[in-house]
N, C-alpha and C positions, 0 to 999 in steps of 0.2 A: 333191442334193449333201449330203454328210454333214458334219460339225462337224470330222473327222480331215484332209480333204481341204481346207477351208478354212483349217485353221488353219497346215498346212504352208502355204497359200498365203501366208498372213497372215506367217508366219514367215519364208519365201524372200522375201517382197515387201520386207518390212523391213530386211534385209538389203542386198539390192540397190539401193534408197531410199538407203541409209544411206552408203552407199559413192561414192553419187554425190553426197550433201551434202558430204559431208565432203573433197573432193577436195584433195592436198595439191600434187600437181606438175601442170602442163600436158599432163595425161594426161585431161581430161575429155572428150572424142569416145568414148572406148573406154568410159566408163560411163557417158554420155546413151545411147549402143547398148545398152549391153546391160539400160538400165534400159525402154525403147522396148523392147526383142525379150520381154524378161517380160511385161510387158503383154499385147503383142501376142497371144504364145503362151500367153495365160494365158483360159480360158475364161469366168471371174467377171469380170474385168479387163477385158476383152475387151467384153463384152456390158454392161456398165456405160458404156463411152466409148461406145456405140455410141449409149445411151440419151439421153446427155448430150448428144449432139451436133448440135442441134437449129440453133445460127445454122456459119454461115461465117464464119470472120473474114480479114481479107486483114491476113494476120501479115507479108508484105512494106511496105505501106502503114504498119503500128504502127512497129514501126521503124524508118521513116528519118525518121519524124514527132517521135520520140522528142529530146524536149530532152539534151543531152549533159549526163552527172553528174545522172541524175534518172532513176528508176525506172519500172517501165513501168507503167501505171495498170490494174488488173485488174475486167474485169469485176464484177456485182454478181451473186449467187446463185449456192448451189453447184452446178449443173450448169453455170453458164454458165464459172465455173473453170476447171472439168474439163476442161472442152470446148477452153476457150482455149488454157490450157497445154500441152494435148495436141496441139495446132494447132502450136503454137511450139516446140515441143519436136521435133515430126516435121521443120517447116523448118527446122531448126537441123540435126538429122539429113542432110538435102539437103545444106545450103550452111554446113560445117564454117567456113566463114572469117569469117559472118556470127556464129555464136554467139561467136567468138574475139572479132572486132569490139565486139557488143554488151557482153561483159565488162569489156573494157578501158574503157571508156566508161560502165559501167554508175551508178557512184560514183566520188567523187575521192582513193580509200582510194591509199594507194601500191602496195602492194603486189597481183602478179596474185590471190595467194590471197586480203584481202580483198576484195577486188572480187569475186572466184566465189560466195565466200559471203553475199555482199549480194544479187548476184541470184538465188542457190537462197534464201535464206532467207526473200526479199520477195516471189519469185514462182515459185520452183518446191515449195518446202517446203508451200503452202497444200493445191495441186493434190493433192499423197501422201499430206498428213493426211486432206482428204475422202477418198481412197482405201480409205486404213486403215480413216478409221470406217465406210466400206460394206461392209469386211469383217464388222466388228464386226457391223454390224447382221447382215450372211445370216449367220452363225454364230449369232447371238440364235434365228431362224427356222429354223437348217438342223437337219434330220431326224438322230435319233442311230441311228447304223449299231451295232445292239447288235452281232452280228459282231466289229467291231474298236473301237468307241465304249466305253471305265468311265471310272470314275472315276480318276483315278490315281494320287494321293497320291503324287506323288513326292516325295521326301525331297533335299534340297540343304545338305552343309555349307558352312558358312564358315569357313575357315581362314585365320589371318591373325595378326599380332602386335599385340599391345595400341598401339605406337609408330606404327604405320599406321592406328588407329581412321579417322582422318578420312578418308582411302580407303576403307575399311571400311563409312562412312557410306552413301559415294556409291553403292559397288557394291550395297550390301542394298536397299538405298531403291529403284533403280535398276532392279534385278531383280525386287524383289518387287510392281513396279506392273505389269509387265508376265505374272511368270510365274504370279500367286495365282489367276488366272481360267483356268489350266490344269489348276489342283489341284496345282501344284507348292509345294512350301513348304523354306523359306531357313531353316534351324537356327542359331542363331546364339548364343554364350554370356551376351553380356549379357541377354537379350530371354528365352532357353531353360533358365538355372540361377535356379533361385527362393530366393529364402533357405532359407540353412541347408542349400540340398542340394548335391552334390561336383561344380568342376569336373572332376574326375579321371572320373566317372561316365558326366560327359558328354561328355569325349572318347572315353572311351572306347564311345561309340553310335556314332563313327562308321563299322562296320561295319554300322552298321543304315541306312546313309542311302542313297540311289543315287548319289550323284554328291557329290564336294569342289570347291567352288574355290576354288583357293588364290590368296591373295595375296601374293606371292612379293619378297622384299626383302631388304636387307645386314641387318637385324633378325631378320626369319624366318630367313634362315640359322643367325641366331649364338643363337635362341631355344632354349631347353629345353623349355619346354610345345609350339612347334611344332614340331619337330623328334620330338618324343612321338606328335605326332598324325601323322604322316610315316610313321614305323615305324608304326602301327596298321593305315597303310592299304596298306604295302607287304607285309604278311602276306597280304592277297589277293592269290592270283596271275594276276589279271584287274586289280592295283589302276591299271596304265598306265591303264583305259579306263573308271576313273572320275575321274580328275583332270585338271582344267581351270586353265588356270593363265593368272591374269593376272601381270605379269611386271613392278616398279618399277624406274623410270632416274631419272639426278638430275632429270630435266624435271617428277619431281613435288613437285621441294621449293615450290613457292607454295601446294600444298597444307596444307603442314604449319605449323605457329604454337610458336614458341618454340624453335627450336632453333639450333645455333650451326654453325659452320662446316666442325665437325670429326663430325658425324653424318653419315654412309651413309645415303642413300637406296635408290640402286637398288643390286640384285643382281648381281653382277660373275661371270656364271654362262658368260660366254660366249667367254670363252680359257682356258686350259691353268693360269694366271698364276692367275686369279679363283678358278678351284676349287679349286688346290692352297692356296690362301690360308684358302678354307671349311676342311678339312681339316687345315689345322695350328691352325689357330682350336679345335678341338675336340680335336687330340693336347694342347695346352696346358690345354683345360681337365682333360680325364683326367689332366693329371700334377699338377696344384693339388689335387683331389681326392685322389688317393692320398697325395699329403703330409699331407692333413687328417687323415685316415684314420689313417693312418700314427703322429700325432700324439693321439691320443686313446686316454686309460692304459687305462678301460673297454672290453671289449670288448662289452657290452652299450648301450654310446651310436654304435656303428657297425653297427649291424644297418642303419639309415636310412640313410646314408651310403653302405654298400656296395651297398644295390638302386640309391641313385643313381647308384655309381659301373658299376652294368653297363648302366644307362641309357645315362649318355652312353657307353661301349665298344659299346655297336648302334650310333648314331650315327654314329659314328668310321668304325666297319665297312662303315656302307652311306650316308655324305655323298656320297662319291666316284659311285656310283651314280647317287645323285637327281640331282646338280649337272648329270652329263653327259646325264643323260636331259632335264633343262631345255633344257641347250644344244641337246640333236639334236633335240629337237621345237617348239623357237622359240616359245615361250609368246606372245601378243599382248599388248602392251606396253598400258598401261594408259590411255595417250595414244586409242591408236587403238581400245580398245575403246570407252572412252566419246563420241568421236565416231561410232562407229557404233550410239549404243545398246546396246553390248553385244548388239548381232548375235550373232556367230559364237556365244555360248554361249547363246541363247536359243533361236537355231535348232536345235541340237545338240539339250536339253532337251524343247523341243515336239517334236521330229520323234521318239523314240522310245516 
């Protein structure tokens, strides 16, 4: 087994792990299934539960034994985990009314969502983490398939408005504990401009990176430096399919610290209403500028002024563009990336 075939596994595993923690509607049958069928069908996965599964347990017997509003008590050592969970997890598979049951019952949280995630978190999350790091390890050990096995140095910006840092925080942080051991690497401006040398320089690298992701907000909209970096990347005519785009709603104002009531959070990218709003937001500032312009006796103090003002006239010319291309391709809301790990763009990343 090669270090490329692992790690896709590692990557899909993660993914589908992720989706079943984080479950938000009474939709969990369909992703205990399908997190069950990965396993199953999965050869490394596969042959690790087999190794693990040394007792029997009478997972009918645990549960009816189980004190009500009190968690199920887990074996001790990581095979015997493995083993268990995997045990409970397949009878639950069987008898869909009993994992419904146990849920409901599991803590005295009110709500069905806390309650799901008391029991993925107390006793099904342990089981995935030993998983994960038995990936970890046969990747430590797996043979490198020169063939399709380099180095990769992939290259990842960060795009994002200075007003969103604290998002900014979570996603870098976030990514970069996951993607560094790929040879992927998170370009980032605070972290990547040294004293004294140009932001401007350094946006403008972003042609040298393989991949953006953006952090997309009613700020990024209305920004000139992001909106800079925007245009840099739509010069490529391949730029669709390097941008990734995480996508802000008001649900992340607890994020943020010191603002008042009348700051934008999320991006209002997803009606007709929202975009034409982007859009006169920028004919307004082009018509502030030309007055400025307009107003200055020198015509050597408008040399700077007029490269600005053809800046924002790109803009103007291709907001309309971007906004609809956010809309039609449904960015993943920041909500759900971060309960799932940031999945979807991590997978994306390793697998190429």
């Amino acid at each position: 087994m090669n270090k490329k075939i692992i790690r896709k596994t590692s990557s899909q595993f993660r993914r589908i792990s992720a989706q079943f923690l984080s479950m938000e509607s009474e939709e969990e049958f369909n992703f205990l299934e399908d997190l069950l069928n990965f396993i199953d069908g999965d050869v490394i996965l596969s042959d690790y539960i087999k190794k693990c599964s040394i007792n029997q347990y009478d997972i009918a017997a645990t549960i009816s034994e189980k004190p009500t509003w009190r968690p199920l008590v887990l074996p001790s050592g990581i095979e015997q985990v493995v083993s268990y969970v995997y045990q409970l997890l397949n009878y639950f598979k069987e008898n869909p009314n009993k994992f419904r049951g146990m849920v409901l019952y599991y803590t005295s949280d009110k709500s069905y969502r806390e309650k799901y995630q008391a029991f993925t978190r107390k006793t099904v999350a342990p089981f995935i983490n030993y998983l994960l790091n038995y990936l970890e390890v046969c990747l430590i050990d797996a043979d490198i398939d020169d063939s399709n096995e380099q180095n990769k140095n992939t290259k990842v910006f960060l795009s994002y408005c200075s007003k969103d840092s604290a998002i900014a925080d979570i996603v870098d942080t976030q990514l970069q504990e996951v993607l560094i051991p790929y040879g992927i690497y998170i370009s980032r401006d605070e972290r990547d401009v040294m004293y004294k040398e140009s932001f401007k320089d350094f946006m403008n690298s972003i042609e040298e990176h393989d991949f953006v992701v953006m952090i997309v907000s009613d700020s990024y909209l209305k920004s000139r430096p992001c909106m800079y970096e925007v245009l840099e990347i739509m010069k490529n005519r391949k730029y669709e399919k390097k941008m990734l785009f995480i996508v802000l709603s008001e649900n992340e104002r607890p994020f943020y610290k010191g603002i008042d009531d009348d700051f934008l959070v999320g991006a209002n990218v997803y009606n007709v209403a929202g975009r034409i709003a982007y859009a006169k937001y920028w004919a307004r500032e082009e018509s502030n500028l030309q007055e400025l312009i307009q107003s200055i006796d020198s015509p050597l103090n408008t040399i700077e002024p007029i490269k600005e003002l053809k800046i924002i006239k790109k803009i103007l010319m291709d907001i309309d563009e971007f906004t609809s291309m956010l809309a039609d391709r449904k960015g993943i809301s920041f909500q759900k990336m971060k309960e799932s790990n940031f999945a979807p763009i991590i997978e994306l990343l390793v697998s190429v």
